[in-house]
N, C-alpha and C positions, 0 to 999 in steps of 0.2 A: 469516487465522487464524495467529497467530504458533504455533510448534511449540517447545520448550525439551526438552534433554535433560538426565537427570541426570547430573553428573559431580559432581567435587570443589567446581568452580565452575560456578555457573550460565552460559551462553553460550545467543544465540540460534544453535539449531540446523536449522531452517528458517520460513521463511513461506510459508502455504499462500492461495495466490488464492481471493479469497470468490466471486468469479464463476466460474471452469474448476474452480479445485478442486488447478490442477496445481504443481506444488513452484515456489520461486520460487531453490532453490539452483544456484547456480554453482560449479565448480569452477577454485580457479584454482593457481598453479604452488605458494602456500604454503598455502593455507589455502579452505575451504568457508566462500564467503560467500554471501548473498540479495541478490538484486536486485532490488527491487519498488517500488509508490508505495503509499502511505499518505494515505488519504481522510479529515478527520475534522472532525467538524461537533459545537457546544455549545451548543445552546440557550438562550436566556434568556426572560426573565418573559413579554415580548410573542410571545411565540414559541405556535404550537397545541401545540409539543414540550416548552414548559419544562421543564426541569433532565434534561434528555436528551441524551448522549451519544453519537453515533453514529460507527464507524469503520467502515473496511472498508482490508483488502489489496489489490495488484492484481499482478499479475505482468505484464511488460512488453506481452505482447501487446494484455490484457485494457484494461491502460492508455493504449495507443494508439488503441482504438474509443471510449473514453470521451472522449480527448481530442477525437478525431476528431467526435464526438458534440455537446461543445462549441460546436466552431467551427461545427458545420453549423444551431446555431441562434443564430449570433450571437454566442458567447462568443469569450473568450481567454486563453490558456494562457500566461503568462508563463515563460518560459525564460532562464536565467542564467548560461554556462558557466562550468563550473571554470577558473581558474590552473594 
């Protein structure tokens, strides 16, 4: 659940984990950033869901059991590091 505060300008003010529930903000030396993954799935016509939209937040713990969750049936998590 992303969270937005009001200011002058809009800015993401937190992301709240759709699993724990627990904040996904970080503080760091300049600035309060989020740290989270972002789940999201769009149905189409052959789909039992069509024209459904599904997302979900995770906050890194939350994200690590899912991914973990994956692999333990066989999936795989591609991974890319930054430059």
């Amino acid at each position: 659940m992303k969270v937005f505060k009001i200011a002058p300008q809009e800015r993401l003010d937190d992301v709240i984990c759709d699993v724990c529930n627990g904040s996904t903000r970080v503080s760091s030396d300049d600035a309060d950033t989020c740290e989270y993954a972002e789940l999201k799935a769009d149905w189409g016509f052959w789909s039992k869901k069509d024209r459904e939209h599904h997302e979900v937040h995770l906050c890194e713990r939350c994200y690590d059991k899912v991914k973990e969750f994956i692999e333990s049936v066989g999936g795989k998590v591609r991974i890319e590091n930054y430059l």
